[in-house]
PDBQT receptor file of N, H, CA, C and O in Angstrom, charges set to zero:
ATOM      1  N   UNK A   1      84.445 108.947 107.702  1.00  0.00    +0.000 N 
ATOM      2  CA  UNK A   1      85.065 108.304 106.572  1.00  0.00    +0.000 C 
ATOM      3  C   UNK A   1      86.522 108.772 106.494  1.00  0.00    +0.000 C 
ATOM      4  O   UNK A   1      86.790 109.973 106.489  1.00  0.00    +0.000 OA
ATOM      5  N   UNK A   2      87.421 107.863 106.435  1.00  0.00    +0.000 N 
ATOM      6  H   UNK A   2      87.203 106.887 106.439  1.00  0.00    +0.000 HD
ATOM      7  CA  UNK A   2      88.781 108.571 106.481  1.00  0.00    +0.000 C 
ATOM      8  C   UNK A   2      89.278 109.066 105.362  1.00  0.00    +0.000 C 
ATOM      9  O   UNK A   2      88.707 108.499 104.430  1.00  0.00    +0.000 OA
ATOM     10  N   UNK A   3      89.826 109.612 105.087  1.00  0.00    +0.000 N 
ATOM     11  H   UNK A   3      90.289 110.073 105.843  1.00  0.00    +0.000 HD
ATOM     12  CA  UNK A   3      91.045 110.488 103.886  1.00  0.00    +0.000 C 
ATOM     13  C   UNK A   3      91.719 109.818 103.065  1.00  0.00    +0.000 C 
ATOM     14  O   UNK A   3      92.675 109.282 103.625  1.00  0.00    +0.000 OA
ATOM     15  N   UNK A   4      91.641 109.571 101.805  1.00  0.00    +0.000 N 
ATOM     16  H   UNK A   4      90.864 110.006 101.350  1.00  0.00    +0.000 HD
ATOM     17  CA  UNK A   4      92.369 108.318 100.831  1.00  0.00    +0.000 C 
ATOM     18  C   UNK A   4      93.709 108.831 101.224  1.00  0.00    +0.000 C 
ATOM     19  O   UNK A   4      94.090 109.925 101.638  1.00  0.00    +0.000 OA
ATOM     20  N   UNK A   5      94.474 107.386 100.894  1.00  0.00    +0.000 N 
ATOM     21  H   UNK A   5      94.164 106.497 100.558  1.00  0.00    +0.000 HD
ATOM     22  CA  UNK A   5      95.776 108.027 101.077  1.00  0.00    +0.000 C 
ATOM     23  C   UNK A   5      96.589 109.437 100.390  1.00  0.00    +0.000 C 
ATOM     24  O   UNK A   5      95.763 110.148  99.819  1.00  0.00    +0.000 OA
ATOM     25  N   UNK A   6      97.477 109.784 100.345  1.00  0.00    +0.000 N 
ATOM     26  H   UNK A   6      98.149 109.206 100.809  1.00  0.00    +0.000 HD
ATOM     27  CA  UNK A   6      98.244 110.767  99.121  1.00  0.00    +0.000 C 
ATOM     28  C   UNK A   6      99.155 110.049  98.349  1.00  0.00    +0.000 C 
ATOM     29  O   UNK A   6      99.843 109.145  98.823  1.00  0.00    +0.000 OA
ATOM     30  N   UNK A   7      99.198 110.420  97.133  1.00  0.00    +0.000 N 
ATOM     31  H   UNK A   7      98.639 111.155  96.749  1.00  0.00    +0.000 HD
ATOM     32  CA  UNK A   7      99.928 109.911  96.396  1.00  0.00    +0.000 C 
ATOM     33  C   UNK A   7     101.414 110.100  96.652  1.00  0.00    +0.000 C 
ATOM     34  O   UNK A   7     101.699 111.220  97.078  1.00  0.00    +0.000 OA
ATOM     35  N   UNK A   8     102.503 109.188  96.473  1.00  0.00    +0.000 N 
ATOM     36  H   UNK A   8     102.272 108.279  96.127  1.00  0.00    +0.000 HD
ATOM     37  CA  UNK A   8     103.892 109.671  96.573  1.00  0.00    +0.000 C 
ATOM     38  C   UNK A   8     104.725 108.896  95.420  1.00  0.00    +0.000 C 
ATOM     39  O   UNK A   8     105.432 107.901  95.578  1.00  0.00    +0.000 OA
ATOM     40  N   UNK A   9     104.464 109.604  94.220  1.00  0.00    +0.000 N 
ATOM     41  H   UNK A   9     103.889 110.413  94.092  1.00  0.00    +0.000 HD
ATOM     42  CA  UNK A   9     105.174 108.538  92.795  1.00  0.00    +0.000 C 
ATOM     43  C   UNK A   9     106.499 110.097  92.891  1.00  0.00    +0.000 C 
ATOM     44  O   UNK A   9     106.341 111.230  93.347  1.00  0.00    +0.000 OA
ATOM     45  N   UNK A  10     107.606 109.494  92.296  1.00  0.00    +0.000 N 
ATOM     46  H   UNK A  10     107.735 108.574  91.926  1.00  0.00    +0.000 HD
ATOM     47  CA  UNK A  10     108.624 110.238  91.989  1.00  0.00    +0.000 C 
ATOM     48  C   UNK A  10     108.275 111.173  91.101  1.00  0.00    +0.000 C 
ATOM     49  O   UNK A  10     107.806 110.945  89.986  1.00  0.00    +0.000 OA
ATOM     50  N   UNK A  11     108.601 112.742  91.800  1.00  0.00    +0.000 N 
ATOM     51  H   UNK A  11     108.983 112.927  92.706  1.00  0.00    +0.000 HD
ATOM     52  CA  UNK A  11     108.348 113.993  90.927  1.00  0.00    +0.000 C 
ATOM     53  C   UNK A  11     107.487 114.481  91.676  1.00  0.00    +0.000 C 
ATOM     54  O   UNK A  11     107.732 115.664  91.912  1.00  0.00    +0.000 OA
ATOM     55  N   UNK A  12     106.315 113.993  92.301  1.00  0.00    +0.000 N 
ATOM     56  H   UNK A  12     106.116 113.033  92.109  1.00  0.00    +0.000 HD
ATOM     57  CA  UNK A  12     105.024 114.433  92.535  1.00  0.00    +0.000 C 
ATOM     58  C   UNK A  12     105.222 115.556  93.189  1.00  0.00    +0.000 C 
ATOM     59  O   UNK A  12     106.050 115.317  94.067  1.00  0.00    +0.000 OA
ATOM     60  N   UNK A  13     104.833 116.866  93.224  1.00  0.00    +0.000 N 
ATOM     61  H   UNK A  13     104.160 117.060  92.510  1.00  0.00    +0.000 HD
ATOM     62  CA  UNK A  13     104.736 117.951  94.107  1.00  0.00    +0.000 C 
ATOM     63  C   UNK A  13     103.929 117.653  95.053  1.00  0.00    +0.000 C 
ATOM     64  O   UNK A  13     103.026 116.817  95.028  1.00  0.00    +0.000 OA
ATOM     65  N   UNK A  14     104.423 118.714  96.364  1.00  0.00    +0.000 N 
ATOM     66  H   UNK A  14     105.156 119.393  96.384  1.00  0.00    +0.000 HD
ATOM     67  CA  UNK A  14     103.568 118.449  97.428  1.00  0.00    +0.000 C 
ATOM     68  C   UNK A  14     103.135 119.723  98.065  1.00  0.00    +0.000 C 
ATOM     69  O   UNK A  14     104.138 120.422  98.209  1.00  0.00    +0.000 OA
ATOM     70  N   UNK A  15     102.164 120.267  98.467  1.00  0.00    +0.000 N 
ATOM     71  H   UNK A  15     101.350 119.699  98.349  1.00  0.00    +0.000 HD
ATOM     72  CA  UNK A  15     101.953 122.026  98.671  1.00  0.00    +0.000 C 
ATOM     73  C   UNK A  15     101.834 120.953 100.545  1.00  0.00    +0.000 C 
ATOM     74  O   UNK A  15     101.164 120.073 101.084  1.00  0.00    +0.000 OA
ATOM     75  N   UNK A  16     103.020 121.879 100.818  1.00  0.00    +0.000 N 
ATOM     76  H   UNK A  16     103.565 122.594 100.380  1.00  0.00    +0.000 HD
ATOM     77  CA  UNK A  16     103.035 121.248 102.712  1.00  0.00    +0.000 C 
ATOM     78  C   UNK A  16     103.286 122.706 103.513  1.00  0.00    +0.000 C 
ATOM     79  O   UNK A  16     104.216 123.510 103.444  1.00  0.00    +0.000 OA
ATOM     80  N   UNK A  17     102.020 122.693 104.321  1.00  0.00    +0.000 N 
ATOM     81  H   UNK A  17     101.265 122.040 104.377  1.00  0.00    +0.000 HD
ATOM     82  CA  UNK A  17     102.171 124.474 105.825  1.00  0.00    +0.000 C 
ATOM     83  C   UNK A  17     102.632 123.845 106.584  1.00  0.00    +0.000 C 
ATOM     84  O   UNK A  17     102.543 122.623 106.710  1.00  0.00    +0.000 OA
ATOM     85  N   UNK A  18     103.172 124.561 107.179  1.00  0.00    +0.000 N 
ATOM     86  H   UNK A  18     103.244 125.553 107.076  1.00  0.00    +0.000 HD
ATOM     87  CA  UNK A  18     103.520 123.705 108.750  1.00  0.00    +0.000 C 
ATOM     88  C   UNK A  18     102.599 124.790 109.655  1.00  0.00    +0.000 C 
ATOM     89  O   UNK A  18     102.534 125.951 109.250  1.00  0.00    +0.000 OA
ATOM     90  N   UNK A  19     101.969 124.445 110.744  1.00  0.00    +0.000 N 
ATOM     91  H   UNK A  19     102.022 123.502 111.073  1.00  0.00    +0.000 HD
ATOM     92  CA  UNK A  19     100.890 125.688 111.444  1.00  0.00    +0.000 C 
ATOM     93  C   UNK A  19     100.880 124.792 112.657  1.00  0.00    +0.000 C 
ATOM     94  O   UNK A  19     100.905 123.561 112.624  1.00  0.00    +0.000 OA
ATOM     95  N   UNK A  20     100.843 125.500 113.656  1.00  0.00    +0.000 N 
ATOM     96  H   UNK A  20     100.822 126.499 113.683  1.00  0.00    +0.000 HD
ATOM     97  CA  UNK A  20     100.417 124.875 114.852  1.00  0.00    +0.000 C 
ATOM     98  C   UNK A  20      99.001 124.466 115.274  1.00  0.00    +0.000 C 
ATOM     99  O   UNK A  20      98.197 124.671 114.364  1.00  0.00    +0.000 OA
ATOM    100  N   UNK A  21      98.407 123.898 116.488  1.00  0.00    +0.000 N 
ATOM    101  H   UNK A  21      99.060 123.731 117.226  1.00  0.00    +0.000 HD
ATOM    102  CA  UNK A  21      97.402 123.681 116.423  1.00  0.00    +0.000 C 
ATOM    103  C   UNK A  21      96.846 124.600 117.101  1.00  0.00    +0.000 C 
ATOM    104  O   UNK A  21      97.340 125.274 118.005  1.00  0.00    +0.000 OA
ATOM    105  N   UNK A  22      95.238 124.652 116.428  1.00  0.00    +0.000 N 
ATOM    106  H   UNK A  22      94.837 124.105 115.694  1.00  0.00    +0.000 HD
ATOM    107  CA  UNK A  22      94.249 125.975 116.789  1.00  0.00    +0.000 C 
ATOM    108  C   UNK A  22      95.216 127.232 116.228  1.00  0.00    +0.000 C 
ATOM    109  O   UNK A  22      95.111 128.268 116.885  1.00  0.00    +0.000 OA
ATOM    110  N   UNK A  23      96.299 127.266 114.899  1.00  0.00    +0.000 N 
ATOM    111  H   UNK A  23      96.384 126.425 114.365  1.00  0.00    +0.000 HD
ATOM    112  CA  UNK A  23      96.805 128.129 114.865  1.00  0.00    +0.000 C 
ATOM    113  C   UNK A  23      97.951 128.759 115.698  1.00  0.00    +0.000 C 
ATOM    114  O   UNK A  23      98.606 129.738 115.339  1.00  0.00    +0.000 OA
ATOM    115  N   UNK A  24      98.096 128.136 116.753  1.00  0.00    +0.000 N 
ATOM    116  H   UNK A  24      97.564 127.341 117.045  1.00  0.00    +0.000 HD
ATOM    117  CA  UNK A  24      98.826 128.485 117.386  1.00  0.00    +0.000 C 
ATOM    118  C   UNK A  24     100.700 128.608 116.978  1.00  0.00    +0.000 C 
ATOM    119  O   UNK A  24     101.061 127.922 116.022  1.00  0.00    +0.000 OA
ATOM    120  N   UNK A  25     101.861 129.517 117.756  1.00  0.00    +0.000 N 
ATOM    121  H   UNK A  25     101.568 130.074 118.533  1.00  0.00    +0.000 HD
ATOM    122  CA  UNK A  25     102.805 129.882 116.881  1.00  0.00    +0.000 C 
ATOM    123  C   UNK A  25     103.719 128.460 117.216  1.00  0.00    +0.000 C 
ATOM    124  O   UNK A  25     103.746 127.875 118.298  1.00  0.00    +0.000 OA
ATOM    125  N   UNK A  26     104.478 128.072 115.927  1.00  0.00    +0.000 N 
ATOM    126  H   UNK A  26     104.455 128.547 115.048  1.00  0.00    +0.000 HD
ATOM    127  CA  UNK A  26     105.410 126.893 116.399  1.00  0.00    +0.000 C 
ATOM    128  C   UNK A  26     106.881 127.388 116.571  1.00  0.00    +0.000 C 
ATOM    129  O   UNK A  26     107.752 126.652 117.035  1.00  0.00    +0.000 OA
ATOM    130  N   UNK A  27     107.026 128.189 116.322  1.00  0.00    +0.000 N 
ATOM    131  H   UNK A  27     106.318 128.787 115.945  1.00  0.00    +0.000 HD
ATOM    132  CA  UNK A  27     108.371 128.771 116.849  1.00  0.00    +0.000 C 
ATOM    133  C   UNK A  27     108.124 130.352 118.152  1.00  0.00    +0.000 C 
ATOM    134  O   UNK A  27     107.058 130.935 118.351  1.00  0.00    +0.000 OA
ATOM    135  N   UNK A  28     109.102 130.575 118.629  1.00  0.00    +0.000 N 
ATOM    136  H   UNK A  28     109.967 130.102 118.468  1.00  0.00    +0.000 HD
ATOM    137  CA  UNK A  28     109.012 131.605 119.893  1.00  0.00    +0.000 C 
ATOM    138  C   UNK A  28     109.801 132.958 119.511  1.00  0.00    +0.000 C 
ATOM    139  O   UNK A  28     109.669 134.111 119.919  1.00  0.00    +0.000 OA
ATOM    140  N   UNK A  29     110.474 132.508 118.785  1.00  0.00    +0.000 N 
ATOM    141  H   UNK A  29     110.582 131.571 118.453  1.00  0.00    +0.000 HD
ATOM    142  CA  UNK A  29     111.422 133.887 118.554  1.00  0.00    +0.000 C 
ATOM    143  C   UNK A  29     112.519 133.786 117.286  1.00  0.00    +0.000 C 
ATOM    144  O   UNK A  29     112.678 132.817 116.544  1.00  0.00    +0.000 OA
ATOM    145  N   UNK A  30     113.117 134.871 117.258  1.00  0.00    +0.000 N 
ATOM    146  H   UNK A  30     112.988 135.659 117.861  1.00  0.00    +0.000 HD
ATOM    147  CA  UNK A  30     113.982 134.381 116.228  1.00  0.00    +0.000 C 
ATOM    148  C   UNK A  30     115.498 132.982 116.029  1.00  0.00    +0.000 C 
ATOM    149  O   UNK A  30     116.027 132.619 114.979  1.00  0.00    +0.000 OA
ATOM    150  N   UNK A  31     115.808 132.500 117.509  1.00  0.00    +0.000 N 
ATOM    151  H   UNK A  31     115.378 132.794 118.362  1.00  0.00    +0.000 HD
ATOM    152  CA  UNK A  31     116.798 131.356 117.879  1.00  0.00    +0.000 C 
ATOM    153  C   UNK A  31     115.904 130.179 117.485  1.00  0.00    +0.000 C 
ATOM    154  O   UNK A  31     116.421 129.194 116.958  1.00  0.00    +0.000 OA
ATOM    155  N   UNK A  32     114.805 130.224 117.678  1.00  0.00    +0.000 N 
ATOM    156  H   UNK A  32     114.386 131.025 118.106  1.00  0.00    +0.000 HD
ATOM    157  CA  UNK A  32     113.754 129.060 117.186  1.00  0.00    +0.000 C 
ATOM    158  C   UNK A  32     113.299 128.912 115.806  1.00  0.00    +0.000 C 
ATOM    159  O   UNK A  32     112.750 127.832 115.588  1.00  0.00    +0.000 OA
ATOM    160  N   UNK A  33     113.377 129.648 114.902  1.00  0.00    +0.000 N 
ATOM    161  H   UNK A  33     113.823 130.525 115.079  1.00  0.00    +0.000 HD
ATOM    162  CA  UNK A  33     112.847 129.871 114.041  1.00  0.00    +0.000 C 
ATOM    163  C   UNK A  33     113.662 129.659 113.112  1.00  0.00    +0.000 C 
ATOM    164  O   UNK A  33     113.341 129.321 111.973  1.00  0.00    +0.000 OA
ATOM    165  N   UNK A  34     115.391 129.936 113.729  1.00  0.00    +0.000 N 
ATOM    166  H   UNK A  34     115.652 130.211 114.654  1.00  0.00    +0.000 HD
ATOM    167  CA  UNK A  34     116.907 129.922 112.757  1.00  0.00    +0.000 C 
ATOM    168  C   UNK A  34     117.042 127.947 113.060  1.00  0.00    +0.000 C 
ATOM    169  O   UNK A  34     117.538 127.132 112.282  1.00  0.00    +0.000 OA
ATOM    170  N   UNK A  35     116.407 127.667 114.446  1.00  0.00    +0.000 N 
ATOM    171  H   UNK A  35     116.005 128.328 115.079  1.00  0.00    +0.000 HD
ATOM    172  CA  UNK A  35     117.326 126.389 114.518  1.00  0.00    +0.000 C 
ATOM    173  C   UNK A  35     116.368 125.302 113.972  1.00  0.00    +0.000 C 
ATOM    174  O   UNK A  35     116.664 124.129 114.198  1.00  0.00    +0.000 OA
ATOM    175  N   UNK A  36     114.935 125.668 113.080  1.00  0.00    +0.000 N 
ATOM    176  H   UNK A  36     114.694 126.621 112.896  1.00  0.00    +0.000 HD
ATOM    177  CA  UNK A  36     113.622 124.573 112.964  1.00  0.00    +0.000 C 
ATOM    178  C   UNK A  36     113.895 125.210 111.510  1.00  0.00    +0.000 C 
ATOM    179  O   UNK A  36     113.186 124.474 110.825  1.00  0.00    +0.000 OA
ATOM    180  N   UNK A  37     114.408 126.006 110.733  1.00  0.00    +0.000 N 
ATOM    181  H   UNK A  37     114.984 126.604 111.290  1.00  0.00    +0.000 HD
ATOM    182  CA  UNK A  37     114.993 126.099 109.342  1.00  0.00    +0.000 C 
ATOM    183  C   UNK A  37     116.236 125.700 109.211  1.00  0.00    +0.000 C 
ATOM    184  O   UNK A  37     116.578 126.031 108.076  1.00  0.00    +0.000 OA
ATOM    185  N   UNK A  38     117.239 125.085 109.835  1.00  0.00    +0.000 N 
ATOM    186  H   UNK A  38     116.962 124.817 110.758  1.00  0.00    +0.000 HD
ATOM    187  CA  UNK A  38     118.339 124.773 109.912  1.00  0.00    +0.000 C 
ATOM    188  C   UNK A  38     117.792 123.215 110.035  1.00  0.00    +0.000 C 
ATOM    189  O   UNK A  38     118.328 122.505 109.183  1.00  0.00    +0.000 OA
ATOM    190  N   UNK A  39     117.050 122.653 110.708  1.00  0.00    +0.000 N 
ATOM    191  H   UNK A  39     116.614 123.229 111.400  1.00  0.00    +0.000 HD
ATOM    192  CA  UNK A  39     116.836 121.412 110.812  1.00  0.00    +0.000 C 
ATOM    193  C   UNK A  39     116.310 120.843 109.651  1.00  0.00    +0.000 C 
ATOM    194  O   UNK A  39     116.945 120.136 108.868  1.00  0.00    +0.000 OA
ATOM    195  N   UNK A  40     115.232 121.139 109.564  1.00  0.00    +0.000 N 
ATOM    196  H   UNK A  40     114.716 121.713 110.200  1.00  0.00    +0.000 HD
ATOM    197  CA  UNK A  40     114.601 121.214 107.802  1.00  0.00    +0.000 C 
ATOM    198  C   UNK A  40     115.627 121.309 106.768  1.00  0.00    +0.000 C 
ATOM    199  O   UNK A  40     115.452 120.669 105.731  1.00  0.00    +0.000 OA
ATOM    200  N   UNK A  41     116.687 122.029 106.913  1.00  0.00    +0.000 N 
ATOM    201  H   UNK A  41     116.829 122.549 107.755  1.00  0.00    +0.000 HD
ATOM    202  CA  UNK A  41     117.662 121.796 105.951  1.00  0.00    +0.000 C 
ATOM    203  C   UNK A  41     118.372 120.672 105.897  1.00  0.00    +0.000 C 
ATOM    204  O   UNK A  41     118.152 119.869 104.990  1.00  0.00    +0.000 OA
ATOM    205  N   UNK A  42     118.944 120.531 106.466  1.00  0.00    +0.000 N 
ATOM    206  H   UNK A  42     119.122 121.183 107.202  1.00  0.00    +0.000 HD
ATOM    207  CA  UNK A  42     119.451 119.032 106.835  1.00  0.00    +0.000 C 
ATOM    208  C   UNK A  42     118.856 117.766 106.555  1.00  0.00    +0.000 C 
ATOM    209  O   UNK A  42     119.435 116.793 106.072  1.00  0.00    +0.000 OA
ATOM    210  N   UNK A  43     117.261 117.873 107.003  1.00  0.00    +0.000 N 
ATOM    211  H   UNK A  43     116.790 118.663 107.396  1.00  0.00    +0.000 HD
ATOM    212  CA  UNK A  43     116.607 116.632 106.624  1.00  0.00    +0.000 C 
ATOM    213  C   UNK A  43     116.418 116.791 104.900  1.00  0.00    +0.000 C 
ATOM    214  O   UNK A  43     116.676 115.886 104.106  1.00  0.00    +0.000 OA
ATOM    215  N   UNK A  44     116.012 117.875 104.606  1.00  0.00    +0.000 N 
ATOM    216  H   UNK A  44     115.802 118.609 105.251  1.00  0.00    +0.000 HD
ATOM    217  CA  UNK A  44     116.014 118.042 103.037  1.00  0.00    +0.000 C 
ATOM    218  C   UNK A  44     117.058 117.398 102.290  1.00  0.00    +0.000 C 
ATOM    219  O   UNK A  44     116.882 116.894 101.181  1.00  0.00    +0.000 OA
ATOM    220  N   UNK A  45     118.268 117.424 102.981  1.00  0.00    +0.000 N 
ATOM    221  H   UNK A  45     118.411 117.833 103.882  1.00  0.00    +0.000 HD
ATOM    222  CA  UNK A  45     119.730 117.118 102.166  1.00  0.00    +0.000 C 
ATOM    223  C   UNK A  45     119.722 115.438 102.421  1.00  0.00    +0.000 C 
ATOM    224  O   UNK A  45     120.045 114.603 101.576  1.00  0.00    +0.000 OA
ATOM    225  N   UNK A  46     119.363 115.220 103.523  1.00  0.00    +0.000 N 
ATOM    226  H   UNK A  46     119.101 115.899 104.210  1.00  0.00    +0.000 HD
ATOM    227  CA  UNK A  46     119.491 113.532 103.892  1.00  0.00    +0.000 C 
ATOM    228  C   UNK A  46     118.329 113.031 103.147  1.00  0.00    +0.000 C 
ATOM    229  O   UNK A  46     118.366 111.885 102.697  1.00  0.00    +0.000 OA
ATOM    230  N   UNK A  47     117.200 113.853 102.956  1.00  0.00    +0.000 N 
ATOM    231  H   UNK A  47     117.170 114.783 103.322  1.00  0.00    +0.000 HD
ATOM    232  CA  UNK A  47     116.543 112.553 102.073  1.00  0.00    +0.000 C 
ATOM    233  C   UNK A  47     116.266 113.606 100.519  1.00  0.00    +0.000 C 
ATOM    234  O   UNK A  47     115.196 113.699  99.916  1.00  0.00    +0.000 OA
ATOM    235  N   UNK A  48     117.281 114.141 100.244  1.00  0.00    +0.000 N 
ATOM    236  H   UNK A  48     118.149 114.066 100.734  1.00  0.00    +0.000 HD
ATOM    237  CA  UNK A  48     117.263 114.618  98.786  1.00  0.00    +0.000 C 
ATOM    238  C   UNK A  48     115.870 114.868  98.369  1.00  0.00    +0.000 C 
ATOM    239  O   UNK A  48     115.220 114.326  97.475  1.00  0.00    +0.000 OA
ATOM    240  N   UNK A  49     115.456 116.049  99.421  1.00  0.00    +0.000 N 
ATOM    241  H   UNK A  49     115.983 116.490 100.147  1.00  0.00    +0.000 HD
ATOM    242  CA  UNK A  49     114.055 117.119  98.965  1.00  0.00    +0.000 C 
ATOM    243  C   UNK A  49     114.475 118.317  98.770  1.00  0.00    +0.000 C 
ATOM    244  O   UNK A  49     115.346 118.960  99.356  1.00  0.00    +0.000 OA
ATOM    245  N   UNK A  50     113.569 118.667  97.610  1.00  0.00    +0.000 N 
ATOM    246  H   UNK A  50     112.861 118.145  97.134  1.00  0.00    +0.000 HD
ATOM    247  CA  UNK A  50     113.555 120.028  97.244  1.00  0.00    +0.000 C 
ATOM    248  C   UNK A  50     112.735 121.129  97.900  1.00  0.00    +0.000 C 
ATOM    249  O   UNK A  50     111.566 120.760  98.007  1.00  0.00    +0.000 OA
ATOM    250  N   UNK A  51     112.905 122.137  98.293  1.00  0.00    +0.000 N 
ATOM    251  H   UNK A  51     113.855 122.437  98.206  1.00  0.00    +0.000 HD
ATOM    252  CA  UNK A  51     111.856 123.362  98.905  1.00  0.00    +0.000 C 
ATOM    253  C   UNK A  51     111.735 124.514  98.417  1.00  0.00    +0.000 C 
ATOM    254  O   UNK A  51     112.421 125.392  98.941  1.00  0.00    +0.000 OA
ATOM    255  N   UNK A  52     110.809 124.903  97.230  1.00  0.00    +0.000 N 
ATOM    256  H   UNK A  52     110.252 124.190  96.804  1.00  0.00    +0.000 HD
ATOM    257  CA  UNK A  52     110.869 125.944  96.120  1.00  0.00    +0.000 C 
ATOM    258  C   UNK A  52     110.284 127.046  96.689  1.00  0.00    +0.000 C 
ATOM    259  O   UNK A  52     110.103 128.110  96.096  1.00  0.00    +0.000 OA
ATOM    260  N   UNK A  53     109.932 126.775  98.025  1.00  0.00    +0.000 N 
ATOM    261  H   UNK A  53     110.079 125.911  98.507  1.00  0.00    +0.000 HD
ATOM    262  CA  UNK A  53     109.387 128.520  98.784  1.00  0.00    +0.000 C 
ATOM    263  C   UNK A  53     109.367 128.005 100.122  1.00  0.00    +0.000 C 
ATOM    264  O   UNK A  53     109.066 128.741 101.062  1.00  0.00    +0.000 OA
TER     265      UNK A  53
């Protein structure tokens, strides 16, 4: 049975992990880790999201 959709009305909070699969690590070191929080920033600013942690 599949997964109802999620809601997306203006305001709505969203609790989002990012995790690899089987757990596995998505970044390698610290140059990876500065340039996939640097990217995330950027997209945050282009589509005017907030990130409270």
């Amino acid at each position: 049975m599949p997964r109802r959709a999620r809601l997306d009305a203006p305001g709505t909070l969203h609790h989002v992990m990012v995790r690899g699969i089987e757990r596995r690590r998505i970044v390698n070191d610290v140059a990876d880790r500065k340039n996939f929080v640097k990217r995330l920033a950027e997209l945050c600013v282009d589509t005017k999201t907030r990130i409270y942690a």
